[in-house]
FIKOL-78917 format. One line per field, with one value per residue: residue in one letter; y, z, x of N, C-alpha, C, O in turn. Coordinates in steps of 0.02 Angstrom, whole numbers. Atoms other than C-alpha are relative to their C-alpha. Example, Ala and Ser with C-alpha at 12.3 -4.5 7.8 and 13.67 -1.06 7.14 Angstrom:
2
res = [A | S]
n_py = [-59 | -59]
n_pz = [0 | -3]
n_px = [45 | -42]
ca_py = [-225 | -53]
ca_pz = [390 | 357]
ca_px = [615 | 684]
c_py = [60 | 55]
c_pz = [0 | 37]
c_px = [45 | -39]
o_py = [59 | 110]
o_pz = [33 | 45]
o_px = [97 | -14]
END
This chain:
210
res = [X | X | X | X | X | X | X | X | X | X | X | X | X | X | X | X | X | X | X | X | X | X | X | X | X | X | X | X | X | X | X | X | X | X | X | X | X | X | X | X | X | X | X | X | X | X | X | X | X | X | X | X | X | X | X | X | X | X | X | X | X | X | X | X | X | X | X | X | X | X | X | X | X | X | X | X | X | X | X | X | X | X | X | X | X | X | X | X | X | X | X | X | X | X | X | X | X | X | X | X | X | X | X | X | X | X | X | X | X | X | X | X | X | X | X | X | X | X | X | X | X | X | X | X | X | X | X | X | X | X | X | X | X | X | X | X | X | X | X | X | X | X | X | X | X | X | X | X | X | X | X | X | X | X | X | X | X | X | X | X | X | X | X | X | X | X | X | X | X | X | X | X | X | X | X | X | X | X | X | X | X | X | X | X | X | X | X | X | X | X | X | X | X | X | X | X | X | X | X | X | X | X | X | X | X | X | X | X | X | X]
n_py = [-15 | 64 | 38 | -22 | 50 | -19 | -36 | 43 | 61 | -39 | -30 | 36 | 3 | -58 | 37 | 48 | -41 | -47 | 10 | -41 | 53 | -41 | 47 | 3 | -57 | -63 | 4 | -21 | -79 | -43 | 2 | -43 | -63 | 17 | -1 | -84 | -46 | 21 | -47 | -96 | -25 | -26 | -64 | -61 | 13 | 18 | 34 | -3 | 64 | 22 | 72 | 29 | 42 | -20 | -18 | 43 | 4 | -63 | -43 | 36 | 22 | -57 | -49 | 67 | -12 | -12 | 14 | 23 | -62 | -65 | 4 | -35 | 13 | -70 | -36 | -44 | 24 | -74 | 17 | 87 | 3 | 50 | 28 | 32 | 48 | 13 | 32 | 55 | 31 | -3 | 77 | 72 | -15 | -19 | -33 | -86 | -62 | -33 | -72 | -28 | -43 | -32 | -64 | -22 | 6 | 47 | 62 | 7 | 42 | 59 | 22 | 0 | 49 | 88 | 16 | 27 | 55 | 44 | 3 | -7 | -26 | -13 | -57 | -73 | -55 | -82 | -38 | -75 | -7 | 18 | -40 | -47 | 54 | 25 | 68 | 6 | 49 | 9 | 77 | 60 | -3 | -41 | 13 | -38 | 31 | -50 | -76 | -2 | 11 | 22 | -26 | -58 | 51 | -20 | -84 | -14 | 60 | 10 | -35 | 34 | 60 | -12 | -1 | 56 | 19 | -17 | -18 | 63 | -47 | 58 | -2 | 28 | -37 | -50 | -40 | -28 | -66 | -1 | 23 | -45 | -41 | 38 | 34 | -38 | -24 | 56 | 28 | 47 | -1 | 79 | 27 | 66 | 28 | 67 | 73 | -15 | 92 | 0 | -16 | -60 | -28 | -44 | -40 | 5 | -31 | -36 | 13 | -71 | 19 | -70]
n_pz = [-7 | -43 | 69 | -14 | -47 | -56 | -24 | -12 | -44 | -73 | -19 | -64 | -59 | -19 | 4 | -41 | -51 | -54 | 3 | 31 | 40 | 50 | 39 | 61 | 28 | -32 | 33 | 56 | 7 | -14 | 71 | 42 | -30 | -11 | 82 | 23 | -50 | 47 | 85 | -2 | -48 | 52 | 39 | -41 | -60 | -57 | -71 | 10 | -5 | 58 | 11 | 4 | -82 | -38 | -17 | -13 | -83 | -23 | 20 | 8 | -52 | -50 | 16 | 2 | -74 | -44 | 1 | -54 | -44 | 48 | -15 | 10 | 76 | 38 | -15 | 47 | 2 | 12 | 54 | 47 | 64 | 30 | -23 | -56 | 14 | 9 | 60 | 7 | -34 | 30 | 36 | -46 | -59 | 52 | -32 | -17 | 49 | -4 | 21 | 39 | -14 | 8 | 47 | 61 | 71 | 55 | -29 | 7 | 63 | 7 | -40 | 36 | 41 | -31 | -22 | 61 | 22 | -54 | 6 | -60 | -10 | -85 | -9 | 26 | 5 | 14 | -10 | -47 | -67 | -72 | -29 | 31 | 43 | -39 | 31 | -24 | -36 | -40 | 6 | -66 | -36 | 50 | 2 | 49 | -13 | 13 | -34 | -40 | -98 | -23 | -27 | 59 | 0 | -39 | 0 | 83 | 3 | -57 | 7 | 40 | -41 | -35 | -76 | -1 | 7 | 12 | 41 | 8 | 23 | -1 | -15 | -1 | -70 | -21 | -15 | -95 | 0 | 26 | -50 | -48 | 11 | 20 | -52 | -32 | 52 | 40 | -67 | 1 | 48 | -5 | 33 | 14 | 70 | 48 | 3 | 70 | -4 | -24 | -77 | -17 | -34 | 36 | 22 | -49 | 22 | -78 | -1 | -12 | -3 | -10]
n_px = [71 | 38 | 43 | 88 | 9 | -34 | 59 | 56 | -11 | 1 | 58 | 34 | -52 | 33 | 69 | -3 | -55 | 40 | 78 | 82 | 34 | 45 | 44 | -29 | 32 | -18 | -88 | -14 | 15 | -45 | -66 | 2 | 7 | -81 | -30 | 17 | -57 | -68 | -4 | 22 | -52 | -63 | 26 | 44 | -37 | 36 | -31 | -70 | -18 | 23 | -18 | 82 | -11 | 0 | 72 | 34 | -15 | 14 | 50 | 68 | 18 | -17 | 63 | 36 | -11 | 69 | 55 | 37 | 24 | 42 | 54 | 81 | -4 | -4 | -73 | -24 | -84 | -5 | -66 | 6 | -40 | 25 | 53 | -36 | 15 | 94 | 18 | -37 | 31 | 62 | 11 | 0 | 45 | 57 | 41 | 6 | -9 | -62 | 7 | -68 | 15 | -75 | 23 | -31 | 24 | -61 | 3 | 91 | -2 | -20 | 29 | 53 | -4 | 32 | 47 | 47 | -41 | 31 | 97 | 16 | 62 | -4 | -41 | 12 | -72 | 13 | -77 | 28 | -34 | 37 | 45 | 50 | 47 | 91 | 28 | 83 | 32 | -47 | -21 | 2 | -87 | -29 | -85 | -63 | -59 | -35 | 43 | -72 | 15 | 57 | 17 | 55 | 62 | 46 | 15 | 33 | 18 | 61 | 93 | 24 | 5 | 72 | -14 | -60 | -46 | -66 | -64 | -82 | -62 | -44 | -71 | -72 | -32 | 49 | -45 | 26 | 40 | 32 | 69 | 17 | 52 | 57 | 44 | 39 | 29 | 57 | 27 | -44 | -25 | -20 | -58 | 2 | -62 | 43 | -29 | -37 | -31 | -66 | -16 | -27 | 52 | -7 | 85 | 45 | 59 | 14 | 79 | 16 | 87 | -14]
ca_py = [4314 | 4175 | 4071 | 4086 | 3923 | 3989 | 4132 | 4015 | 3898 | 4065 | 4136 | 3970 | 3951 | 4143 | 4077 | 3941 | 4037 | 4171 | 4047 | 4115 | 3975 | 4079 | 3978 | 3958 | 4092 | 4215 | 4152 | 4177 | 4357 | 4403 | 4337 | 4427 | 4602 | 4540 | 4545 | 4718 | 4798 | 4752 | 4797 | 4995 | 5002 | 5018 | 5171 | 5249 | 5193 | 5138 | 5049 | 5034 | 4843 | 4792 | 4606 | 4507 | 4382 | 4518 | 4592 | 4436 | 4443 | 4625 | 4687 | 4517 | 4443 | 4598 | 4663 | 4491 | 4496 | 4599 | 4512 | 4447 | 4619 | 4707 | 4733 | 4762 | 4774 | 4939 | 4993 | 5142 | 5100 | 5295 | 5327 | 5158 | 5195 | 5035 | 4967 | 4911 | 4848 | 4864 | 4808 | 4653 | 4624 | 4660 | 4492 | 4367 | 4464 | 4472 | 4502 | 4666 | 4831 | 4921 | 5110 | 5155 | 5308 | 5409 | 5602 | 5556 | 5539 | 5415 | 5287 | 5317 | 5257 | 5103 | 5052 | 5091 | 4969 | 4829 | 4850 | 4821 | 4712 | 4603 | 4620 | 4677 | 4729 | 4761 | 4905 | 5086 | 5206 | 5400 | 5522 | 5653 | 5712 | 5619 | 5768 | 5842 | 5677 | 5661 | 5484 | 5458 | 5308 | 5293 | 5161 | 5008 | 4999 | 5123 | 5067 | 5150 | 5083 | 5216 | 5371 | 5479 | 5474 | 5401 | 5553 | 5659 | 5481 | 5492 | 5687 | 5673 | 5518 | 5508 | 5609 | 5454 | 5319 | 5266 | 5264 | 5083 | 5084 | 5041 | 5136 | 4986 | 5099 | 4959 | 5001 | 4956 | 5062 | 5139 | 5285 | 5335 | 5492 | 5457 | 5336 | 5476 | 5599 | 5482 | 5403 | 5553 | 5589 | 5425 | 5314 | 5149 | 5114 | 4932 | 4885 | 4713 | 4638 | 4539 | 4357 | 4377 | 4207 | 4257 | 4305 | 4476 | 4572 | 4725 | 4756 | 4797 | 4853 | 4997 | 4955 | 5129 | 5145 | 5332]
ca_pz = [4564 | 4683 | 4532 | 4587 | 4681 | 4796 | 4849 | 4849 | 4979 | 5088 | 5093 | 5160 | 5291 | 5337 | 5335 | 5450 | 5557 | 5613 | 5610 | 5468 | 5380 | 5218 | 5079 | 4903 | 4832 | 4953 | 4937 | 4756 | 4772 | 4885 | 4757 | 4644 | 4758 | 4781 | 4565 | 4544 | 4696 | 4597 | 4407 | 4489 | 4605 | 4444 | 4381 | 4548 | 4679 | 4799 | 4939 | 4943 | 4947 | 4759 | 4785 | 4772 | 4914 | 5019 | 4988 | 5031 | 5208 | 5242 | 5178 | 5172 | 5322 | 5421 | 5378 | 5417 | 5611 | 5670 | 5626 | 5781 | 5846 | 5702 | 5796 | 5728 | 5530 | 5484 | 5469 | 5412 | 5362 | 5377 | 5265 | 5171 | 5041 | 4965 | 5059 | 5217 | 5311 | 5267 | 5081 | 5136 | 5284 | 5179 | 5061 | 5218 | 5330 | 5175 | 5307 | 5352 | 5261 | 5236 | 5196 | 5102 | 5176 | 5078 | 5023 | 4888 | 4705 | 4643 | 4788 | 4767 | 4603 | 4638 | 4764 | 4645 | 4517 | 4639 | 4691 | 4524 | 4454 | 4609 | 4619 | 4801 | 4836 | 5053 | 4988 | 4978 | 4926 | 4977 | 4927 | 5075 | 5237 | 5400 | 5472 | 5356 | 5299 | 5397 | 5374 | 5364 | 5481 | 5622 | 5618 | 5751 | 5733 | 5636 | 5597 | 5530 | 5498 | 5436 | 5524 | 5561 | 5765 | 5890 | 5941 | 5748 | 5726 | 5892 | 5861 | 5691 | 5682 | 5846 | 5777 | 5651 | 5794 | 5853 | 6060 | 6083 | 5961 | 5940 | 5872 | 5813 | 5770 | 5708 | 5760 | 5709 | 5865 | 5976 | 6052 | 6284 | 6223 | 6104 | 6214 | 6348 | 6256 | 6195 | 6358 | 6446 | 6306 | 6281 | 6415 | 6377 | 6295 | 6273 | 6186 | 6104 | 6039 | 5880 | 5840 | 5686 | 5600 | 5628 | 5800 | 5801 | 5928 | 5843 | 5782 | 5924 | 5903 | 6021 | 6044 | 6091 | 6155 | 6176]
ca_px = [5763 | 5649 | 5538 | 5339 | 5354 | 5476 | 5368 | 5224 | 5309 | 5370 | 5211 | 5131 | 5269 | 5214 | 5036 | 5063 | 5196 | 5048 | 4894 | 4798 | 4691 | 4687 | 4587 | 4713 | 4617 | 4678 | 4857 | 4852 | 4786 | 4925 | 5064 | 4969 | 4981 | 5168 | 5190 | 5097 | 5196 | 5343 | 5303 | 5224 | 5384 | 5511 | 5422 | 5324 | 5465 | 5328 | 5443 | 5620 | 5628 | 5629 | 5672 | 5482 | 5562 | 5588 | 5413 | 5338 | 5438 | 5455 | 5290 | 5152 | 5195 | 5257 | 5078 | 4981 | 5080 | 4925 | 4804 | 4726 | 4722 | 4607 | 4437 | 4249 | 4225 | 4255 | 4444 | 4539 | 4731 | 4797 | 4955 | 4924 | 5060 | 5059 | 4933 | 5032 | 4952 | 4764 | 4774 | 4861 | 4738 | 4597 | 4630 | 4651 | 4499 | 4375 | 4234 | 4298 | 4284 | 4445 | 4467 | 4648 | 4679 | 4847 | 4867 | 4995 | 4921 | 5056 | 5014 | 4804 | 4836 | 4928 | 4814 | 4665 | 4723 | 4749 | 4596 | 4498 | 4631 | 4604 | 4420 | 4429 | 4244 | 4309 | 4410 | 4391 | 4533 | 4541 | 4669 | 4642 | 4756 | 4708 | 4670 | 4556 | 4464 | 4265 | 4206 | 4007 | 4034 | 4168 | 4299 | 4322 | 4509 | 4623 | 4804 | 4991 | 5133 | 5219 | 5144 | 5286 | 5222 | 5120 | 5083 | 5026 | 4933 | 4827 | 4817 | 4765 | 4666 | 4570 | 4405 | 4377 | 4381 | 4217 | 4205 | 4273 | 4374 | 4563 | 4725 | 4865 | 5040 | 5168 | 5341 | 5509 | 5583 | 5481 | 5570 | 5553 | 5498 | 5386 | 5272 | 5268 | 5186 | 5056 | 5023 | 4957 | 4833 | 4731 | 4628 | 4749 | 4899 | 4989 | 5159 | 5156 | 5306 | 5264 | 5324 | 5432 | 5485 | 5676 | 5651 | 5687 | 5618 | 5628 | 5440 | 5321 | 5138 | 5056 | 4876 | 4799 | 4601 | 4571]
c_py = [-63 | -24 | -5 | -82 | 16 | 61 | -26 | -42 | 43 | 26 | -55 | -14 | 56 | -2 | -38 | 40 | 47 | -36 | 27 | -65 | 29 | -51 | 23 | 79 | 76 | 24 | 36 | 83 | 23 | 6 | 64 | 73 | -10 | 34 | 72 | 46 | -3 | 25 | 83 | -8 | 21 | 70 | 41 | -1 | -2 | -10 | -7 | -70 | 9 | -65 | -37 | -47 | 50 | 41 | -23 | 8 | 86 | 31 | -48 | 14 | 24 | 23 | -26 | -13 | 18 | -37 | -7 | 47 | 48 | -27 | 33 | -12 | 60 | 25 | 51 | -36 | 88 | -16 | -56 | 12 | -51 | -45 | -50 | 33 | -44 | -44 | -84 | -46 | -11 | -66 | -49 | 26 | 30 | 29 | 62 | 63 | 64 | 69 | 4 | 70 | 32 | 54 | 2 | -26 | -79 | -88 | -18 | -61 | -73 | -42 | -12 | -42 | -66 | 2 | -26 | -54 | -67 | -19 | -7 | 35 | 19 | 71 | 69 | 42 | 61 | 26 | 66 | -15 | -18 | 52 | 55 | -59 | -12 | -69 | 15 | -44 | 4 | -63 | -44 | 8 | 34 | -14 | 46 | -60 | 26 | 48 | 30 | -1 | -20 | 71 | 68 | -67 | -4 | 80 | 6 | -42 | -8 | 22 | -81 | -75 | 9 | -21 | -56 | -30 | -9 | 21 | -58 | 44 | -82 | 41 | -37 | 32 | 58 | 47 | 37 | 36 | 7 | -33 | 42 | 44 | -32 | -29 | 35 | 27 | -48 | -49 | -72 | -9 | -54 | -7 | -78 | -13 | -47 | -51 | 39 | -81 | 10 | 13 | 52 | 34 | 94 | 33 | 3 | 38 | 34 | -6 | 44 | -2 | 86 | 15]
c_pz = [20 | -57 | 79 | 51 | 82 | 36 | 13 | 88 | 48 | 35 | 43 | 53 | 55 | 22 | 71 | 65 | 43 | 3 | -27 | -51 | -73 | -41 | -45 | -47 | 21 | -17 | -68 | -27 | 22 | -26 | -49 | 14 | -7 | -78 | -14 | 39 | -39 | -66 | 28 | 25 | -42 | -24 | 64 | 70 | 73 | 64 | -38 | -13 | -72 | 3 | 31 | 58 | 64 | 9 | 30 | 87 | 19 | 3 | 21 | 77 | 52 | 16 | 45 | 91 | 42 | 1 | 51 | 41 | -38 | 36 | -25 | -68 | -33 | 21 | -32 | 3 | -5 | -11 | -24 | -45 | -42 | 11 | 52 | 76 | -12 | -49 | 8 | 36 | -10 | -33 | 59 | 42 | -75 | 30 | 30 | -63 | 16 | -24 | 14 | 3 | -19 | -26 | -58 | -63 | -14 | 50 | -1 | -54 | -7 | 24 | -17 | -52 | 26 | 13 | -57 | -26 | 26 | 22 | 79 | 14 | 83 | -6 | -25 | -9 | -3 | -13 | 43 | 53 | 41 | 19 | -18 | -27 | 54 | -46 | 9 | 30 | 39 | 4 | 72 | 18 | -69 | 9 | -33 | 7 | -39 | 4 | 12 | 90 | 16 | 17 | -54 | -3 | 65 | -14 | -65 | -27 | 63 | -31 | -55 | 45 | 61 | 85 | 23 | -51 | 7 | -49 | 6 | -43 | -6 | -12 | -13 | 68 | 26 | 67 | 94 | -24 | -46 | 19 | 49 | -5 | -29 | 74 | 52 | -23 | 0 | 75 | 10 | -40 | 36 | -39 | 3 | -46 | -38 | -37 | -60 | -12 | -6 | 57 | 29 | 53 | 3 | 5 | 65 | -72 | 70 | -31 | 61 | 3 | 26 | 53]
c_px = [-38 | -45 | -44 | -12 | 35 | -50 | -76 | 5 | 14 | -42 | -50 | 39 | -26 | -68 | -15 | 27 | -57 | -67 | -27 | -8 | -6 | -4 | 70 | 2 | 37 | 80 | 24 | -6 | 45 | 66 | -12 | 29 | 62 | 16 | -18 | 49 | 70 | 5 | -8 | 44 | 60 | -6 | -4 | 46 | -48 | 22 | 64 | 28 | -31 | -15 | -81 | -9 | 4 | -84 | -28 | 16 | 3 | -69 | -55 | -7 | 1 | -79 | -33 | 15 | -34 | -75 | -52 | -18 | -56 | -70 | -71 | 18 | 8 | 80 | 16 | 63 | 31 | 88 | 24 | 57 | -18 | -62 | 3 | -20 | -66 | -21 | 10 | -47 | -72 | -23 | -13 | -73 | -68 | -84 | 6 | 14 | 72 | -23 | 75 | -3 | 90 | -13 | 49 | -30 | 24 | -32 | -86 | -5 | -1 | -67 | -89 | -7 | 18 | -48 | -50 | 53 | -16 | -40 | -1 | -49 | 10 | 32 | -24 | 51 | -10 | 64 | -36 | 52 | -63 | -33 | -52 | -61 | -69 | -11 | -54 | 6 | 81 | 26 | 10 | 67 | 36 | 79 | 38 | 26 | 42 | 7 | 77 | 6 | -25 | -60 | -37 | -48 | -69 | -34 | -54 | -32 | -52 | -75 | -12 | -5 | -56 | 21 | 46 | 51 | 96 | 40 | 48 | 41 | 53 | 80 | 46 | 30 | -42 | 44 | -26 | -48 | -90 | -75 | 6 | -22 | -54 | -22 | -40 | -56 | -44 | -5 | 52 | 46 | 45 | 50 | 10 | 65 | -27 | 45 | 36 | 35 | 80 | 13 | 25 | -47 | -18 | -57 | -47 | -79 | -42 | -72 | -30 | -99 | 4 | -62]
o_py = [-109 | 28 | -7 | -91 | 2 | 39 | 5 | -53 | 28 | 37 | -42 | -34 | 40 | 32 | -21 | 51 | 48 | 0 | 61 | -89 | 20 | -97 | 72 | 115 | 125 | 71 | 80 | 114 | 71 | 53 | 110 | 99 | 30 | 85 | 110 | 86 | 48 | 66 | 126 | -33 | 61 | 103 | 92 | 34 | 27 | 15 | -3 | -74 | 38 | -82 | -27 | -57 | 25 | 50 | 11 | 11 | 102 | 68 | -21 | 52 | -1 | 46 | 9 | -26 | -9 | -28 | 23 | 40 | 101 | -86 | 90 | -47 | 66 | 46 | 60 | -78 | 115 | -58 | -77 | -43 | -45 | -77 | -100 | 86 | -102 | -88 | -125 | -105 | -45 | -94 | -87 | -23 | 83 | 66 | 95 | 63 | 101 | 80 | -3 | 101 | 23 | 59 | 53 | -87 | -128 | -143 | -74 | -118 | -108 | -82 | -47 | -55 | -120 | -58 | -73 | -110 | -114 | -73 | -59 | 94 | 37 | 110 | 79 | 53 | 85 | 6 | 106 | -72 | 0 | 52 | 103 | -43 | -59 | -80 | 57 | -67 | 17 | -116 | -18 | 25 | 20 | 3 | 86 | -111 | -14 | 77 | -2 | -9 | -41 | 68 | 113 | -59 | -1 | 95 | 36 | -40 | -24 | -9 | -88 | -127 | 47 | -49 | -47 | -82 | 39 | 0 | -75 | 63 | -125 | 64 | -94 | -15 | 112 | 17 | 73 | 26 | 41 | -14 | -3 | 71 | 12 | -31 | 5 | 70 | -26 | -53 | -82 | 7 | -58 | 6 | -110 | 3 | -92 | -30 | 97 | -122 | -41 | 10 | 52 | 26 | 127 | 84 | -52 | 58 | 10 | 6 | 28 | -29 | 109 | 72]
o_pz = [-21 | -86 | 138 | 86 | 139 | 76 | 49 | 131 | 105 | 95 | 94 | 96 | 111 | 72 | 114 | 115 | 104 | 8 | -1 | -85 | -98 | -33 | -24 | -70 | -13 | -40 | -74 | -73 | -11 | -25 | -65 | -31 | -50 | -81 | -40 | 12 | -40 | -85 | 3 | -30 | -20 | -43 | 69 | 118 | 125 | 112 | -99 | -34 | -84 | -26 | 88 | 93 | 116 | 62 | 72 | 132 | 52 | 51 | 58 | 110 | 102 | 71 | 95 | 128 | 97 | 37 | 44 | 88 | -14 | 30 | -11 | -83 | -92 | 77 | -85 | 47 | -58 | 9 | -21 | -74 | -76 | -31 | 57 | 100 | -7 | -42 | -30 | 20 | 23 | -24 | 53 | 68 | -82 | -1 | 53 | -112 | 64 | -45 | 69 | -34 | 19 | -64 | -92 | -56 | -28 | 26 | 10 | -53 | -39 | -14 | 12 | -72 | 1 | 16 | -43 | -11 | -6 | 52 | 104 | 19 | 105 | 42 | -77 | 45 | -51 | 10 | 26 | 64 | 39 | 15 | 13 | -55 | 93 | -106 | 52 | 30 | 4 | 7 | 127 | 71 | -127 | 57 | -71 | 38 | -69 | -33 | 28 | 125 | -27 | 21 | -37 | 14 | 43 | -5 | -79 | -88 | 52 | -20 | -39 | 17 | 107 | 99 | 39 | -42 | 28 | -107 | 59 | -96 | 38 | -64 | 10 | 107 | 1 | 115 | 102 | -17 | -32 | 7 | 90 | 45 | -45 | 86 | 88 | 14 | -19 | 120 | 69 | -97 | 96 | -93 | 54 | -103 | -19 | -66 | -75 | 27 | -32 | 79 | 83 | 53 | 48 | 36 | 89 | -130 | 126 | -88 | 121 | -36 | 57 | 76]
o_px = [-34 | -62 | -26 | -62 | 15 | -91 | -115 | -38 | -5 | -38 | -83 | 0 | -46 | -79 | -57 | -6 | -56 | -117 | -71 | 38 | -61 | 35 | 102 | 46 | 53 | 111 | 67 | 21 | 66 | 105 | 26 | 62 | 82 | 50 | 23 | 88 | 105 | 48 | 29 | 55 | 102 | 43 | 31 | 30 | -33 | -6 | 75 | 86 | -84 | -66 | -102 | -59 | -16 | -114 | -57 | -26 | -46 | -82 | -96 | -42 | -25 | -95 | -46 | -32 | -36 | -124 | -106 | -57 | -79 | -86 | -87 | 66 | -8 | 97 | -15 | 76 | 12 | 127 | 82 | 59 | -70 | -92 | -33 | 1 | -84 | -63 | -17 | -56 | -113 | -77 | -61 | -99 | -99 | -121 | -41 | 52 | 83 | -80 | 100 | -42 | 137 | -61 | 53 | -32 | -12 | -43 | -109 | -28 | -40 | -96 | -130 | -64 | 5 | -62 | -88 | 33 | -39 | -41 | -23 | -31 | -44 | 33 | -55 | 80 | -39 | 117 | -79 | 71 | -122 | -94 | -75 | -114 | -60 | -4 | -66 | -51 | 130 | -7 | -1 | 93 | 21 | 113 | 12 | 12 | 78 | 47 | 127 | 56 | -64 | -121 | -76 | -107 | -126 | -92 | -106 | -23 | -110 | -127 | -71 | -23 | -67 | 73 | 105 | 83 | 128 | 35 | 74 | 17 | 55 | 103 | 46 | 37 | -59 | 70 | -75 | -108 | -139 | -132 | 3 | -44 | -93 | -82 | -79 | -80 | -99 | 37 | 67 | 29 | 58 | 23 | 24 | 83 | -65 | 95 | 25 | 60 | 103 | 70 | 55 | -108 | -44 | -69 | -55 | -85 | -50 | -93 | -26 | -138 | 52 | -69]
END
């Protein structure tokens, strides 16, 4: 099991690795998110990765990869489970307002006690289906990263994205078929491969303007 320095020292590596200046403060919040994800995951099986080193690299910094693409101040994260990757982008982007958007109970929860635990005042948590949820204010940019499609996420997600904004879908494998029924549907659509500090080129991100 990695001792709290070691996760300290991967997370600023991660830090450094995607250019994010985050203040100490921030750091220490996302350890924290790291330690809670970990105690609720024995009981509520949140994510499949138990190991707190692999959180840190699968889950922080996987999350933290978009950053430079989240546009305007108003986001939804739609099927946040844990809170991947809104909750995560919420601590380092403290000027934007997040919205935790999951319909299962078990993960509302979690995501409701980091949020007071953590004293995140950017976050809002709903339990409601995408395609039944009306916002009173339209978002700028609406992310997954665990949607099961590009193509129920545009479908089922478009009415909550204001005129310019963007859809970011984060892919492990993004499948011919699957960008070809999305690309006849929406006014632009962009495939970004994203840095990874092992160099995989694995993860893309489809940056979608409807």
């Amino acid at each position: 099991m990695p001792d709290s320095s070691f996760l300290k020292n991967l997370l600023e590596q991660g830090l450094g690795f995607y250019q994010l200046n985050a203040h100490l403060e921030q750091s220490t919040i996302l350890l924290a998110y790291v330690e809670l994800l970990e105690k609720w995951n024995r009981t509520y099986n949140l994510t499949a990765i138990k190991d707190k080193q692999e959180m840190v690299y699968r889950h922080i910094l996987d999350s933290l990869s978009i950053h430079q693409y989240i546009a305007g101040e108003n986001c939804l994260d739609v099927g946040s489970g844990a809170g991947l990757p809104g909750l995560v982008l919420s601590i380092v982007q403290p000027d934007k307002h997040w919205t935790l958007l999951d319909s299962n109970s078990k993960r509302t929860r979690f995501l409701r006690h980091v949020k007071a635990h953590l004293d995140l005042h950017n976050v809002e948590v709903v339990q409601q289906r995408i395609d039944e949820y009306q916002p009173e204010k339209l978002y700028s940019t609406i992310t997954c990263r665990a949607f099961s499609s590009m193509n129920d996420f545009v479908e089922q997600s478009g009415h909550c994205l204001e005129k310019s904004g963007l859809m970011l879908a984060m892919k492990a494998h993004l499948k011919v078929a699957e960008w070809e029924a999305v690309k006849s549907k929406v006014a632009d659509i962009e495939r970004i491969y994203l840095a990874t500090m092992d160099d995989e080129k694995t993860r893309c991100l489809v940056k979608i303007s409807l």
